[in-house]
C-alpha positions as CSV (number, residue, x, y, z in Angstrom):
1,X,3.2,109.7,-18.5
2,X,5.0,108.7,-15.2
3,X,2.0,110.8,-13.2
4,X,-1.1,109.1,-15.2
5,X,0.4,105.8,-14.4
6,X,0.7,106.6,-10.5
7,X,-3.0,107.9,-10.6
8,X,-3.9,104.9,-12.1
9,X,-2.9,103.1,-9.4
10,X,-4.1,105.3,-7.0
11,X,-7.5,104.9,-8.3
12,X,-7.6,100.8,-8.8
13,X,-6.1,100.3,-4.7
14,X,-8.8,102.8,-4.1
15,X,-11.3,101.1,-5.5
16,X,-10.1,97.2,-4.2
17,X,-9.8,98.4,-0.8
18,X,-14.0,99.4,-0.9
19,X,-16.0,97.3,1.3
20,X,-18.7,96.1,-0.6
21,X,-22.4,96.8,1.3
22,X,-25.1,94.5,0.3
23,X,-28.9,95.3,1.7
24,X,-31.6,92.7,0.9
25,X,-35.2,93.7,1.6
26,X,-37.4,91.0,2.7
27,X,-41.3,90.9,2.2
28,X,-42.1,89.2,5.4
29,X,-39.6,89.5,8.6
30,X,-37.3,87.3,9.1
31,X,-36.5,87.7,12.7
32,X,-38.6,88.0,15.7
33,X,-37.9,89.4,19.5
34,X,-40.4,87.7,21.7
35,X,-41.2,88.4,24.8
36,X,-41.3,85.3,27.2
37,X,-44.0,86.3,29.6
38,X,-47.0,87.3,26.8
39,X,-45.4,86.1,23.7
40,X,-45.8,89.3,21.8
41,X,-43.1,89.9,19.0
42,X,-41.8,93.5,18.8
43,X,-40.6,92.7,15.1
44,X,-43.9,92.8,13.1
45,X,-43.5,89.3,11.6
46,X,-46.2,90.8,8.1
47,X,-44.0,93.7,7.4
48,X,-40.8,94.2,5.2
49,X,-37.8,94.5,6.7
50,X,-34.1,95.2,5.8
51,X,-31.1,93.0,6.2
52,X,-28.0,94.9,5.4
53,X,-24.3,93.1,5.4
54,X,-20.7,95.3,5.7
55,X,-17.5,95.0,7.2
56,X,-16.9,97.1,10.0
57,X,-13.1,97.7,11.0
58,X,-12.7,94.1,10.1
59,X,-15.5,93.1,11.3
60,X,-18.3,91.3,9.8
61,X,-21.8,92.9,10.5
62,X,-25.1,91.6,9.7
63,X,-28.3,94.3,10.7
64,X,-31.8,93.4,10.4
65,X,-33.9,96.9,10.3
66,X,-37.3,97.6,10.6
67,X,-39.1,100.9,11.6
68,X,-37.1,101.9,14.1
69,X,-35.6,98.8,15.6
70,X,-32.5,96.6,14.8
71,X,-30.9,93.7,15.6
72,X,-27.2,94.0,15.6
73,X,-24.6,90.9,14.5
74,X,-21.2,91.5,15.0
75,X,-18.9,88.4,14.2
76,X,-15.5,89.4,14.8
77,X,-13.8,87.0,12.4
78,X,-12.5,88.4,8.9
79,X,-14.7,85.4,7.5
80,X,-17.9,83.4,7.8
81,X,-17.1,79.7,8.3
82,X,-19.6,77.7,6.7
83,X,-21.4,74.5,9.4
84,X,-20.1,76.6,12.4
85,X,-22.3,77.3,15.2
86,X,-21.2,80.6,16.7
87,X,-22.0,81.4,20.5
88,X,-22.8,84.8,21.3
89,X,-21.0,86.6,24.2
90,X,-21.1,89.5,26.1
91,X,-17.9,91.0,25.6
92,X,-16.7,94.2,25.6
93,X,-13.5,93.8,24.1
94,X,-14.0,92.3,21.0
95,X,-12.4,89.0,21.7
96,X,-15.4,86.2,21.1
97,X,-16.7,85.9,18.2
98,X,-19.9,87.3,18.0
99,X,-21.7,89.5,19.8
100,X,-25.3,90.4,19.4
101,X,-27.8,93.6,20.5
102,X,-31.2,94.5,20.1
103,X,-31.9,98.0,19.2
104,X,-35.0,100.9,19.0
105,X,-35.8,104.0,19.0
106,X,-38.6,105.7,20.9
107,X,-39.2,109.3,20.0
108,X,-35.9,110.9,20.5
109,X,-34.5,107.9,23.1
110,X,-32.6,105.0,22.0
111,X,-32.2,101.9,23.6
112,X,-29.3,99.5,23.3
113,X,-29.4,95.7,25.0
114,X,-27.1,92.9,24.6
115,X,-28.3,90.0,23.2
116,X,-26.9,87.8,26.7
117,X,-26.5,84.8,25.1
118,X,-27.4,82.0,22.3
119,X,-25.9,80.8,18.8
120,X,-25.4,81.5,15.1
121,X,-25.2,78.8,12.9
122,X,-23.9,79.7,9.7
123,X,-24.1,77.4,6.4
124,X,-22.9,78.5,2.9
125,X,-25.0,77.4,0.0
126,X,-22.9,77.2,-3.0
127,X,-25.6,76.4,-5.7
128,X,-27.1,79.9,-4.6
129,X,-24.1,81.5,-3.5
130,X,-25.7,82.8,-0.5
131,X,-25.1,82.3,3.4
132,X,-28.0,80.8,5.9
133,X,-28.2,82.3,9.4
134,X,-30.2,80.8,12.3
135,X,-30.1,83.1,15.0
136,X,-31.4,81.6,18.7
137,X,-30.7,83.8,21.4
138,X,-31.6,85.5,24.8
139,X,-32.2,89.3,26.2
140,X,-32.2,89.7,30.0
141,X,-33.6,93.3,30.2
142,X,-33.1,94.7,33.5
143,X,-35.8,96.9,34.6
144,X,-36.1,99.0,37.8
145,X,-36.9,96.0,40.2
146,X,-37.5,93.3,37.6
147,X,-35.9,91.8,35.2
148,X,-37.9,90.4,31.6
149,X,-36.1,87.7,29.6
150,X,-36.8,88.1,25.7
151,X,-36.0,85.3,22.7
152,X,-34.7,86.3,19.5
153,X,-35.0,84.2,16.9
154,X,-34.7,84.5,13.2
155,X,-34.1,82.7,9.5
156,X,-32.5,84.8,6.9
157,X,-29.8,84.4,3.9
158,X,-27.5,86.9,3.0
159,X,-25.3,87.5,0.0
């Protein structure tokens, strides 16, 4: 009896301890990377996309996916704070935050680059029970002798 109440417990702090993964698929894109020079958006703004939300060794992470390219949210708080503006950083240590990068895969290379700076504002909705995100942000890419400046931008809820 003693060993079938011991599993039991096992089993329930198990199954608190789960972090919970929510993905919502989205009709139409919610974010968009533009590039400042010619205004073309890599993210194709008619296409579904994929916004998936988990905790990450107790961080919060919010990735938007589509074909092949992300954009990467890490807010390193435990919880969302709801009318906060968050300012993204570039740091390596985990101390801000949030930081931010833009993502994609070409063939068998992958590119990572920091989002270099920008904000989050985050507002809770309690009749839906869902989170708003505005995201506003810059990329500096630096190139071989040039560098390109890129906006990200993007509207989304998540659960």
């Amino acid at each position: 009896m003693k060993k079938l109440i011991v599993l039991f417990f096992v089993f329930m702090s198990i199954c608190s301890y789960a972090q919970r993964e929510t993905d919502s698929v989205y009709a139409r894109c919610p974010v968009g990377v533009l590039d400042t020079l010619t205004g073309n958006n890599y993210f194709i703004a008619h296409q579904p996309a994929t916004v998936k939300a988990y905790r990450n060794h107790g961080d919060f992470v919010v990735v938007v996916e589509q074909r092949g390219q992300y954009l990467t949210l890490m807010f390193h708080t435990r919880n969302l704070r709801s009318k906060k503006k968050y300012k993204i950083t570039l740091d390596d240590n985990g101390r801000a935050e949030l930081t931010a990068k833009y993502s994609f895969r070409s063939g068998e290379s992958v590119a990572f680059i920091d989002v270099s700076s920008g904000t989050v504002e985050t507002t809770y909705d309690k009749v839906t029970k869902l989170w708003h995100l505005v995201v506003n942000g810059l990329i500096a890419n630096m190139g071989d002798t040039k560098v390109t400046y890129f906006k990200a931008k993007g509207d989304f809820y998540i659960k």
